[in-house]
ZAMIBA-597441 format. One record per residue (C-alpha): x negated, y negated, z negated; chain. Coordinates in nm, 2 decimals. Layout:
REC|X|Y|Z|chain
REC|X|Y|Z|A
...
This chain:
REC|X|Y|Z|chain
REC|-8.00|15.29|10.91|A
REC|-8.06|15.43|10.53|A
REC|-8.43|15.38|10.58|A
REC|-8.52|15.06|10.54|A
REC|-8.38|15.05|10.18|A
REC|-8.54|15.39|10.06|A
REC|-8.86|15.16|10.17|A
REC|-8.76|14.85|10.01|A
REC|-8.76|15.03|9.63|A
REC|-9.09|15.18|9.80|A
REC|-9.23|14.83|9.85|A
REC|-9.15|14.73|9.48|A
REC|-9.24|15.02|9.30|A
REC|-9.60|14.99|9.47|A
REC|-9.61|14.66|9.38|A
REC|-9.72|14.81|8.96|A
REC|-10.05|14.92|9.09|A
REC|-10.15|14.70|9.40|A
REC|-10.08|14.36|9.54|A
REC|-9.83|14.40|9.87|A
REC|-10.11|14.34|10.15|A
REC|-10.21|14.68|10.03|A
REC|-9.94|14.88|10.08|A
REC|-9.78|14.96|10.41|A
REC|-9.48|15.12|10.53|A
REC|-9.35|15.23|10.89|A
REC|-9.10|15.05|11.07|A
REC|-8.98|15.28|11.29|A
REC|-8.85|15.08|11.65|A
REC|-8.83|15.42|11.84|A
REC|-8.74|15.76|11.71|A
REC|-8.99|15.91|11.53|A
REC|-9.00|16.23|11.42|A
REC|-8.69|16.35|11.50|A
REC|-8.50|16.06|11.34|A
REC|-8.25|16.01|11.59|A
REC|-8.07|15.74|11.71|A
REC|-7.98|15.68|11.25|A
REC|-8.36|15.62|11.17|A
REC|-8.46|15.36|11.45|A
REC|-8.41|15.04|11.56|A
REC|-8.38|15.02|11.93|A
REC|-8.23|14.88|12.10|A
REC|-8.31|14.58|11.89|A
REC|-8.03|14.38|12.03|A
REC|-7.77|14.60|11.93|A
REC|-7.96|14.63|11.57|A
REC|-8.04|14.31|11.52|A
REC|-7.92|14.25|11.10|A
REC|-8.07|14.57|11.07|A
REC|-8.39|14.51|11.20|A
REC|-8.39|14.14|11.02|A
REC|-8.35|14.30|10.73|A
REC|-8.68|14.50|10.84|A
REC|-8.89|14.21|10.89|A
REC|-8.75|13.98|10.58|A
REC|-8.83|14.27|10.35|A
REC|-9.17|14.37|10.46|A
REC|-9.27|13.99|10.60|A
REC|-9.14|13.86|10.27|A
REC|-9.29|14.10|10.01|A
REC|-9.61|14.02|10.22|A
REC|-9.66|14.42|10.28|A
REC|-9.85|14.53|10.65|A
REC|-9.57|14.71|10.82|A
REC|-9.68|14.94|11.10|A
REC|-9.40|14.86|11.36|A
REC|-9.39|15.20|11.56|A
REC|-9.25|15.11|11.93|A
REC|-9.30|14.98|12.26|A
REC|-9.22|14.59|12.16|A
REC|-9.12|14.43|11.93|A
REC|-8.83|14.20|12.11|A
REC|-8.60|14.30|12.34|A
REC|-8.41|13.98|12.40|A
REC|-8.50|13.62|12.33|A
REC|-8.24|13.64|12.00|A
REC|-8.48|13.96|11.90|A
REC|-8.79|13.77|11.97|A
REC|-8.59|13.45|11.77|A
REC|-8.63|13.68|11.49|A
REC|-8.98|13.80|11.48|A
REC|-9.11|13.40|11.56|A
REC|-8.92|13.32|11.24|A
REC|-9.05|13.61|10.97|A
REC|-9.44|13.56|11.08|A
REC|-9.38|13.19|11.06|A
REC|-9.22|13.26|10.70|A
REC|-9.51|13.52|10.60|A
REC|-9.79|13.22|10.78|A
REC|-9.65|12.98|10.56|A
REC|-9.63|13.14|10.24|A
REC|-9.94|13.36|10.25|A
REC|-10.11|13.25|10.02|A
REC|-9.82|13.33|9.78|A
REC|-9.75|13.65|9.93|A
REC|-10.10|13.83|9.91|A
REC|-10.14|13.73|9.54|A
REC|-10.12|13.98|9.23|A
REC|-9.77|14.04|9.10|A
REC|-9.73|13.99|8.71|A
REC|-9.40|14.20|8.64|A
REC|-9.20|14.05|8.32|A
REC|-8.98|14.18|8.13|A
């Protein structure tokens, strides 16, 4: 599952020249493009720090993720974890879609 950190520096670097809500990156739950079974997340269950990782990054850098797939729990442990990222990005919204001021 390489993908989702190629994305996170993604997430970042985008972050110089527009606030997160702007950018968007694909979260791939099924195979997509001839990924294979390396570049997706299903069966969520059996992927389930993976696909945490997936939600915290995007859900936390308050970037629209386009979650490509048939659902987006598979269990009620999956589904634990989606309830708790969008209650994290609901909460901290107003944080999250604000400019970033990089310092260095």
């Amino acid at each position: 599952m390489y993908l989702h950190f190629v994305c996170r520096q993604g997430v970042y670097d985008h972050t110089f020249l527009r606030t997160p809500t702007m950018g968007w990156m694909f979260v791939p739950l099924v195979d997509y493009r001839g990924g294979g079974e390396e570049a997706q997340f299903e069966p969520l269950v059996q992927h389930q720090i993976e696909y945490e990782w997936a939600l915290a990054q995007y859900l936390g850098a308050g970037v629209a993720a386009c979650y490509r797939g048939y659902r987006l729990y598979d269990t009620e442990a999956t589904k634990a974890l989606v309830v708790k990222w969008v209650s994290f990005y609901k909460k901290y919204r107003s944080i999250l879609i604000r400019d970033i001021i990089h310092v260095s």
